[in-house]
C-alpha positions in Angstrom: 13.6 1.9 5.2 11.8 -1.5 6.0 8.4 -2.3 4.6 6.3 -4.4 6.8 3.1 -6.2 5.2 -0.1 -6.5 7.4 -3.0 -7.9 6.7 -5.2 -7.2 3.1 -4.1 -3.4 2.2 -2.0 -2.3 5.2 1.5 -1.9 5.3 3.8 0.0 7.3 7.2 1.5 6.7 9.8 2.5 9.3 12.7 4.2 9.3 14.9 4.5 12.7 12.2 5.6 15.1 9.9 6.8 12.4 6.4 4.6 11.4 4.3 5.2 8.3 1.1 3.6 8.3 -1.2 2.8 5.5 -4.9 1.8 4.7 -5.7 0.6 8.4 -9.1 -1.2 7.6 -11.5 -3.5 9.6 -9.9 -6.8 7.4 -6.7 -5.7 9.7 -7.2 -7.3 12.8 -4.5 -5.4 14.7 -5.6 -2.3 12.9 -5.8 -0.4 15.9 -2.7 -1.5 17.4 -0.6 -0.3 14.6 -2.7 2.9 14.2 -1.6 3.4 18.1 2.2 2.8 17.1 1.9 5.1 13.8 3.4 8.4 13.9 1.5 9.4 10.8 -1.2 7.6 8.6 -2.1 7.6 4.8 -5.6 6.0 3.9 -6.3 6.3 0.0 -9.8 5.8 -0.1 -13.0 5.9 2.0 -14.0 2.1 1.9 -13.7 -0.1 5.6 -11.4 -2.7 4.3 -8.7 0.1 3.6 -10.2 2.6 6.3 -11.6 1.0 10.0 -12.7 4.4 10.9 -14.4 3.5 14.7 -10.8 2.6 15.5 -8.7 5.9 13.8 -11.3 8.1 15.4 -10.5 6.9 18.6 -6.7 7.4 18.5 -7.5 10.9 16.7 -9.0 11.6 20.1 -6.4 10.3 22.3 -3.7 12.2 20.2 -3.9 16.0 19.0 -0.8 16.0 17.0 -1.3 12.4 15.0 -3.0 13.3 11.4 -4.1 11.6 8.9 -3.9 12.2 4.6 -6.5 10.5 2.4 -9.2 11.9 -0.3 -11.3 14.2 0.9 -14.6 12.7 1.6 -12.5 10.4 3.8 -11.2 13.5 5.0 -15.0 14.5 6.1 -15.5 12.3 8.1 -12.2 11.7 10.5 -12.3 15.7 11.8 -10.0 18.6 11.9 -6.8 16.2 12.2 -7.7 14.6 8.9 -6.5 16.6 5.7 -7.5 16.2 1.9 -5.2 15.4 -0.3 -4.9 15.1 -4.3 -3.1 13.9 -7.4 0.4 15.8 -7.6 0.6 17.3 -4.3 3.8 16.7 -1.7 3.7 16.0 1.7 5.7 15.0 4.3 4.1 12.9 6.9 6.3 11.7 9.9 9.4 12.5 8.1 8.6 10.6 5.0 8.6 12.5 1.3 5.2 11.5 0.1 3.3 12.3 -3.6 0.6 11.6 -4.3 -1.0 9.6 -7.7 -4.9 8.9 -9.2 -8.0 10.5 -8.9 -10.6 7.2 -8.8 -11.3 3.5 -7.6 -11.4 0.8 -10.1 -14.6 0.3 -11.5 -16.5 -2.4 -9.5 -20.0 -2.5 -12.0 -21.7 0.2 -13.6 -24.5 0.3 -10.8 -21.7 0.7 -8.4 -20.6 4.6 -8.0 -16.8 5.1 -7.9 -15.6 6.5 -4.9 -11.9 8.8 -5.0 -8.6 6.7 -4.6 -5.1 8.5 -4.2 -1.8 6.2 -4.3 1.1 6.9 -2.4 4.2 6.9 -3.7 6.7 7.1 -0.2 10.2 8.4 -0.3 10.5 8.4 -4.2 10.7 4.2 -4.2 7.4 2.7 -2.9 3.9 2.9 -4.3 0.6 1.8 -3.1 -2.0 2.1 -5.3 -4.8 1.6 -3.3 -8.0 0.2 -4.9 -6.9 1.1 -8.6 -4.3 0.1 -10.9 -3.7 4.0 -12.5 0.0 4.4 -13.3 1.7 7.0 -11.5 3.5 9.7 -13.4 7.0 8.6 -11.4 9.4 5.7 -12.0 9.0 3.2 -9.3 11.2 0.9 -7.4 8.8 -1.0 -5.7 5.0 -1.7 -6.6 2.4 -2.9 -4.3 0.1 -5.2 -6.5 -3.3 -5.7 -5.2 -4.7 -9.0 -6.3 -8.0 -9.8 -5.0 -11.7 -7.8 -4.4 -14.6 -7.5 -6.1 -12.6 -4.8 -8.9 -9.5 -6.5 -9.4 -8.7 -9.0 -12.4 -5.4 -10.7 -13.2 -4.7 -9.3 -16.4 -5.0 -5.8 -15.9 -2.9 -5.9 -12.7 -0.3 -7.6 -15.8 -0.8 -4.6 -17.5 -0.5 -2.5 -14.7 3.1 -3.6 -13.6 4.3 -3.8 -17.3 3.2 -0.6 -17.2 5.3 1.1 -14.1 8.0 -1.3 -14.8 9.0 -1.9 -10.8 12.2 -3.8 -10.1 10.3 -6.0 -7.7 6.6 -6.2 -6.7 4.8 -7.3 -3.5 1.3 -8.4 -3.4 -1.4 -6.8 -1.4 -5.3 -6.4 -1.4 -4.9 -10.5 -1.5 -7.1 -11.5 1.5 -9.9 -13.2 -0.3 -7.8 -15.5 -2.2 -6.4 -18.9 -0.5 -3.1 -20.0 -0.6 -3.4 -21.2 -4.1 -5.1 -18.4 -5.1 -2.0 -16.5 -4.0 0.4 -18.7 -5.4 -1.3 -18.6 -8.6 -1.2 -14.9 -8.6 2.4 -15.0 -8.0 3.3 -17.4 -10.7 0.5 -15.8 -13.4 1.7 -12.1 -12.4 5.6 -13.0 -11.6 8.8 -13.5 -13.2 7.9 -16.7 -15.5 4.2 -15.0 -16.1 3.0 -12.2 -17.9 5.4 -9.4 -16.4 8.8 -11.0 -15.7 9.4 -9.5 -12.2 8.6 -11.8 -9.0 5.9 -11.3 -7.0 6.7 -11.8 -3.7 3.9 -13.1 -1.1 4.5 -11.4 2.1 2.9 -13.0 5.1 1.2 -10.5 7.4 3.9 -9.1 9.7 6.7 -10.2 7.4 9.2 -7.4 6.6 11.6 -6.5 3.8 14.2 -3.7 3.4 12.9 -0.8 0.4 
């Protein structure tokens, strides 16, 4: 299948005619494009950079049959075509075999209440952790590595990949760094840094085979 990496959180995968969309959020500007072309989406947590829900809503309405999976106070608050979902269940979503991995968001501050976060593992090979770096409970090929945001810090996300041991990683969640912020990460988190696997920098709308 074919990964495509979209701006901040928000990648799709495709297969033949079949489109799996993740984390559509407001920092996507053509979130609601790709939520149109989508013939399923994931969302794994309730915040508006991983979730632009003005623009889901009004697709929802538009089409009876799309749905979406995410946690379920996301769930609340997208309707009857939005459904919960929860560490260890199954799905499959537009043909795609789908668990699911994590209970929380990465702490932000103590004054800060931690919303739920669910990662998505898709088709046994790809996980997206969302906002959190939990390990999943499944060997993975290929590990989306968020690297920027108010929770994130460079040497637990160097813990976190030592810890699922991917073959490759991609970096996501990377919007509020520059481009030597992204470098950095790549070099600091890549094959000659702490976790000796590349890091590759997809730009948004780049694509790469999984």
């Amino acid at each position: 299948m074919r990964l495509t990496k979209h701006a901040h959180a928000c990648v799709t995968f495709t297969d033949g005619d079949r489109t799996l969309l993740i984390d559509p959020g407001t920092f996507t500007p053509n979130a609601a494009d790709l939520i149109a072309r989508a013939d399923a989406i994931l969302v794994t947590h309730e915040h508006f950079d991983h979730l632009d829900e003005t623009a889901l809503r009004a697709e929802l309405a538009k089409r009876p049959g799309l749905t979406v999976h995410t946690t379920a106070e996301a769930a609340a608050t997208l309707g009857d075509q939005a459904f919960a979902v929860a560490a260890g269940d199954r799905i499959e979503v537009a043909g795609f075999h789908v668990t699911v991995h994590g209970e929380d968001h990465a702490l932000i501050h103590a004054d800060i209440p931690r919303v739920r976060n669910v990662g998505f593992l898709v088709e046994g090979r790809v996980f997206h952790p969302g906002d959190s770096y939990v390990v999943p409970e499944a060997a993975v090929e290929t590990l989306l590595v968020p690297t920027s945001g108010p929770w994130t810090k460079f040497g637990e996300a160097a813990d976190f990949v030592r810890a699922v041991r991917p073959g490759r990683t991609v970096q996501i969640h990377e919007l509020m760094l520059s481009e030597l912020g992204r470098n950095s990460a790549a070099r600091f988190l890549g094959a000659d840094g702490l976790t000796g696997v590349p890091l590759e920098n997809l730009a948004p709308g780049a694509s790469t085979e999984v």
